[in-house]
VEXDREN-2710 file (C-alpha; in Angstrom, 1 decimal):
% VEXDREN-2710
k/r/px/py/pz
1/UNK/25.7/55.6/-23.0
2/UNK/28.1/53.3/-21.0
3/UNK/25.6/54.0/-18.1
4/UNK/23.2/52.6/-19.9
5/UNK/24.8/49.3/-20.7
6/UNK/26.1/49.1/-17.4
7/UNK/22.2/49.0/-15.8
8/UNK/21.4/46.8/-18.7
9/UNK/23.8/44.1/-17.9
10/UNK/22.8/44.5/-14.1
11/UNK/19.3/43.8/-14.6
12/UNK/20.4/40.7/-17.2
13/UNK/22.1/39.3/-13.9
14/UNK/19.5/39.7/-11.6
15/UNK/16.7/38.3/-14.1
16/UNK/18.8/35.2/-14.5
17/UNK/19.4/35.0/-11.0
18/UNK/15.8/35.4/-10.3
19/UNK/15.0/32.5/-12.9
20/UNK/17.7/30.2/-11.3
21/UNK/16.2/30.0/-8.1
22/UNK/12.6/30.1/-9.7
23/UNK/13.6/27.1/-11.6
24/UNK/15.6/25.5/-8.4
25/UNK/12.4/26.2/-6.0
26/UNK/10.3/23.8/-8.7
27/UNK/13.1/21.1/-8.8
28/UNK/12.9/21.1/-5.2
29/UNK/8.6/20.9/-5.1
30/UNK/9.1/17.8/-7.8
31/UNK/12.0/16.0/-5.8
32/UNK/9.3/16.8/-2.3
33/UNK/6.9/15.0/-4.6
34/UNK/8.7/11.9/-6.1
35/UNK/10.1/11.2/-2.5
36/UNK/7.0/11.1/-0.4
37/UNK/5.8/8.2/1.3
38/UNK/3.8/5.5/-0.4
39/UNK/0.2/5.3/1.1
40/UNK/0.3/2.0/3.0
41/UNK/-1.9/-0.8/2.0
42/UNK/-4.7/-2.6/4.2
43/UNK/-5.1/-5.7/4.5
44/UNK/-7.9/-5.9/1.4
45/UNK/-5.6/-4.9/-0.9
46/UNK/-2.8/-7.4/0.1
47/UNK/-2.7/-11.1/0.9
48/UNK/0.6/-10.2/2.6
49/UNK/-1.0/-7.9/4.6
50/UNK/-4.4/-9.9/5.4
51/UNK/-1.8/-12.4/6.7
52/UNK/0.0/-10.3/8.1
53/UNK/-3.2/-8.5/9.9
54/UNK/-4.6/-11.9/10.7
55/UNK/-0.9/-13.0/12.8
56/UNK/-1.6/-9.4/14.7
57/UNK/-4.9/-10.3/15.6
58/UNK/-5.2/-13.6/16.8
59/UNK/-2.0/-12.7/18.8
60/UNK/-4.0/-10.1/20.3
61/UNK/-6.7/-12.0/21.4
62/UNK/-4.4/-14.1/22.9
63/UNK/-3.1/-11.7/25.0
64/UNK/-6.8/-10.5/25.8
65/UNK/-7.8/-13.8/26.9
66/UNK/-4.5/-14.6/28.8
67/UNK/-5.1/-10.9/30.8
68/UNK/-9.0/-12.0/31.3
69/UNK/-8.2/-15.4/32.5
70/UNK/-4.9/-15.3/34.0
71/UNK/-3.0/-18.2/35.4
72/UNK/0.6/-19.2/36.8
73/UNK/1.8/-19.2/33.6
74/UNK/0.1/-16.0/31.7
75/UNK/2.5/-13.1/32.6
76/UNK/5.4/-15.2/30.7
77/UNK/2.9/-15.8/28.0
78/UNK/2.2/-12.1/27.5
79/UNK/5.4/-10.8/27.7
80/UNK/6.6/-13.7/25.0
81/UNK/3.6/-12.8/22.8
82/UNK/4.0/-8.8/23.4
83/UNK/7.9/-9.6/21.7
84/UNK/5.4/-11.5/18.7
85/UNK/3.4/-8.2/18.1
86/UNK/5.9/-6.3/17.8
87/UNK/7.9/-8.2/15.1
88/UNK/4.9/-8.4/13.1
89/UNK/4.0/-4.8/13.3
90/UNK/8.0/-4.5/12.4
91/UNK/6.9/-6.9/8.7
92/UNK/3.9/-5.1/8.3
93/UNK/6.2/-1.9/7.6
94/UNK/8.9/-3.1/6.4
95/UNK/6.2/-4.8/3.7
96/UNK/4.3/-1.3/2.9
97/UNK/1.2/-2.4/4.9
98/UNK/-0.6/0.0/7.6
99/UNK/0.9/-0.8/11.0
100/UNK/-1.0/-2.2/13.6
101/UNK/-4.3/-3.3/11.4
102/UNK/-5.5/-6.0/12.8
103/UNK/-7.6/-8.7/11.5
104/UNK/-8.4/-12.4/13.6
105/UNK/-9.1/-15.6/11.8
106/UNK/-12.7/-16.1/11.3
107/UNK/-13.8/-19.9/11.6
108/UNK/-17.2/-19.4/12.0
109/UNK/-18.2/-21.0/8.8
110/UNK/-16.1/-24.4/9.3
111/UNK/-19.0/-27.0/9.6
112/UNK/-18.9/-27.7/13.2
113/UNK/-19.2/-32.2/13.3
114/UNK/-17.7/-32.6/9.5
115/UNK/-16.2/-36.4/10.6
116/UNK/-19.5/-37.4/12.3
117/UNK/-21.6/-36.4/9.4
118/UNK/-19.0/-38.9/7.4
119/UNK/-20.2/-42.0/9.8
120/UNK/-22.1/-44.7/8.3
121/UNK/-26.3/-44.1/9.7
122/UNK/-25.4/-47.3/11.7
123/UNK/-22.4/-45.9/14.0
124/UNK/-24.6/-43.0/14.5
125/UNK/-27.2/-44.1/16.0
126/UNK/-25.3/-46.6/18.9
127/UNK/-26.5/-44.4/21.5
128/UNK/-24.0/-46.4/24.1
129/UNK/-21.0/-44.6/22.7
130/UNK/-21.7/-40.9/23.1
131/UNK/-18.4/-40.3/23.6
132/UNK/-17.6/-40.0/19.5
133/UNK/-19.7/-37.0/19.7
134/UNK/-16.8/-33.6/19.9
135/UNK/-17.7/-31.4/23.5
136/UNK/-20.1/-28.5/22.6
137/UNK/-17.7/-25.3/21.0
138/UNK/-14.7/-28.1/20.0
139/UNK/-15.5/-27.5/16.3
140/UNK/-13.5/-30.7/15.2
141/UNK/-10.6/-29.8/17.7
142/UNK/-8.9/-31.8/21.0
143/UNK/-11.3/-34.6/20.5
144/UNK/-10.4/-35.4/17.2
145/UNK/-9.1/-39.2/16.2
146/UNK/-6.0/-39.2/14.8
147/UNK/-5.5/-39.1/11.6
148/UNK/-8.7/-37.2/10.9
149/UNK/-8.8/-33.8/9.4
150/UNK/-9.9/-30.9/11.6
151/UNK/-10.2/-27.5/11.5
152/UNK/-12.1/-27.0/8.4
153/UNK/-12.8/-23.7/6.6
154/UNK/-10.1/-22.2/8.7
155/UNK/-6.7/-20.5/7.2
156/UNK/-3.3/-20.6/8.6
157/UNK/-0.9/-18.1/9.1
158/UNK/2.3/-17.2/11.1
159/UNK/2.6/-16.7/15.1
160/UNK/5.5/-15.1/14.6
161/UNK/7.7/-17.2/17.2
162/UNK/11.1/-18.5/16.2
163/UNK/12.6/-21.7/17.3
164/UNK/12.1/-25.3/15.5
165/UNK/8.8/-25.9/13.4
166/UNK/6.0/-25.7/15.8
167/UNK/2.7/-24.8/15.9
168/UNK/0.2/-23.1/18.8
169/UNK/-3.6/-24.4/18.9
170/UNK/-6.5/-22.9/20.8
171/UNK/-8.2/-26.4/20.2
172/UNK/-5.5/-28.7/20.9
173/UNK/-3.6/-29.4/24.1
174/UNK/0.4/-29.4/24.1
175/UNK/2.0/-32.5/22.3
176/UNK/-1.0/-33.1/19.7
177/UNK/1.1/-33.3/16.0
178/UNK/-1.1/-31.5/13.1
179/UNK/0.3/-32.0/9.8
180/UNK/-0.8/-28.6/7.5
181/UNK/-0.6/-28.4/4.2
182/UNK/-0.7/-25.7/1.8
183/UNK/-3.3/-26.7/-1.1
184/UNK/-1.9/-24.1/-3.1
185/UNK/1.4/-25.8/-3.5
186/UNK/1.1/-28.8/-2.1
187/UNK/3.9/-28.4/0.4
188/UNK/3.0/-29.7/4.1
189/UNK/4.5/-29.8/7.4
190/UNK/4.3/-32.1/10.6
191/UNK/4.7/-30.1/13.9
192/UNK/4.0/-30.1/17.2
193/UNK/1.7/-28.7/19.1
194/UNK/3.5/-26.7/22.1
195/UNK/1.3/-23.2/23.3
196/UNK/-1.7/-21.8/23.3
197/UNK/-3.0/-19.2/20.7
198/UNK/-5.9/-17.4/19.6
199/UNK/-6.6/-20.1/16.7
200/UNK/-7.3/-23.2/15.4
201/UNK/-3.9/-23.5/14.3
202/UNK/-0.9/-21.1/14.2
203/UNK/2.5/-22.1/12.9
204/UNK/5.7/-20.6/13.9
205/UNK/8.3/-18.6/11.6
206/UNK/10.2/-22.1/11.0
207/UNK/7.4/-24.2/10.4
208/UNK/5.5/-21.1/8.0
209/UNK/8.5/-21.4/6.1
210/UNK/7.8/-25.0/5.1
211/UNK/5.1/-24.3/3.3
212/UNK/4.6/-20.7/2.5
213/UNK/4.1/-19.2/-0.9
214/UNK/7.0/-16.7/-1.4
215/UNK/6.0/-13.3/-0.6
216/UNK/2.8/-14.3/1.3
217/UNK/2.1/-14.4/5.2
218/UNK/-1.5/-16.1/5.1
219/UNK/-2.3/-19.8/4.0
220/UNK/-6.3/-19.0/2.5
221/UNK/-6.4/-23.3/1.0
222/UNK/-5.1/-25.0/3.9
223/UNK/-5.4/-29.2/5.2
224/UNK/-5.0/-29.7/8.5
225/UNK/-5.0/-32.5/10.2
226/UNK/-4.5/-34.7/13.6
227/UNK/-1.9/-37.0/13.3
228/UNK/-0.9/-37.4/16.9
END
């Protein structure tokens, strides 16, 4: 009889044992589960991302054309805009988005004479004074009176370069002031022009700050304009 207990208690012991780690093993599965790693988001499902993606890209294209055309001046350029990529592909995790998507800034549908079109019929057709007419490809850019707006259709987003509010301009030459502002809050900046970029305009960490929405890397309603 005693025997019998004695085996009966045994096998009590290992069935709880057995139900322990049973019950341990699942914990651990759940905890595996609940821990994993977010899926990270593209640039369609994020304006931080799309901004984000859009900083990477027209960077990149700036590197691209710098390495096509090189000059004096291009492997300092690279090497300060290699440092740019990879701080944004550091935001882009630290922000949940997928790292390295890129995405460059479309302008293709900003009207490409919007201040001619604004002329009176009579100071078009002075044919002594081509000169008003913007070079073929300028699309409102370098030859732009100040004080007119340029750019249009186009967003704004960050380089990525620290230092005081400037911006970088594929269109406009070193020294040029844009004023941007954000039409989604109404808050604007007046920077300088001091590099090249792979857009219309691209403003650096300090001057993004100025007139960001908190949270958000890409300007989609943005004024920009030549004011010197």
């Amino acid at each position: 009889m005693s025997r019998r207990r004695t085996l009966g208690t045994k096998k009590k012991i290992a069935l709880l044992v057995s139900a322990a780690t049973v019950a341990g093993g699942g914990a651990f599965v759940m905890a595996s589960t609940s821990n994993a790693a977010p899926t990270p988001k593209s640039a369609s499902e994020s304006t931080v991302c799309l901004g984000l993606a859009t900083a990477l890209g027209n960077n990149q294209k700036f590197i691209a054309d710098q390495k096509a055309n090189p000059d004096a001046q291009s492997e300092a350029r690279i090497a300060n805009r290699e440092a740019v990529v990879a701080e944004i592909k550091r935001k882009q995790e630290a922000s949940g988005c997928a790292v390295g998507e890129s995405a460059q800034d479309s302008q293709t549908a900003q009207p490409s004479q919007p201040a001619d079109a604004a002329q009176p019929p009579a100071a078009s057709a002075q044919p002594s004074q081509p000169a008003e007419s913007a070079p073929a490809g300028d699309a409102g850019g370098g030859a732009a009176a100040s004080g007119q707006q340029v750019c249009n259709g186009s967003t704004v987003t960050l380089s990525g370069e620290g230092g005081a509010p400037a911006a970088s301009s594929n269109q406009f030459p070193a020294g040029t002031k844009l004023k941007v502002t954000n039409l989604d809050n109404n808050k604007s900046t007046t920077v300088e022009v001091t590099s090249v970029s792979g857009s219309c305009a691209l403003l650096n960490n300090a001057a993004f700050e100025q007139v960001r929405e908190p949270g958000k890397f890409l300007i989609r309603r943005a004024l920009i304009e030549k004011v010197g």
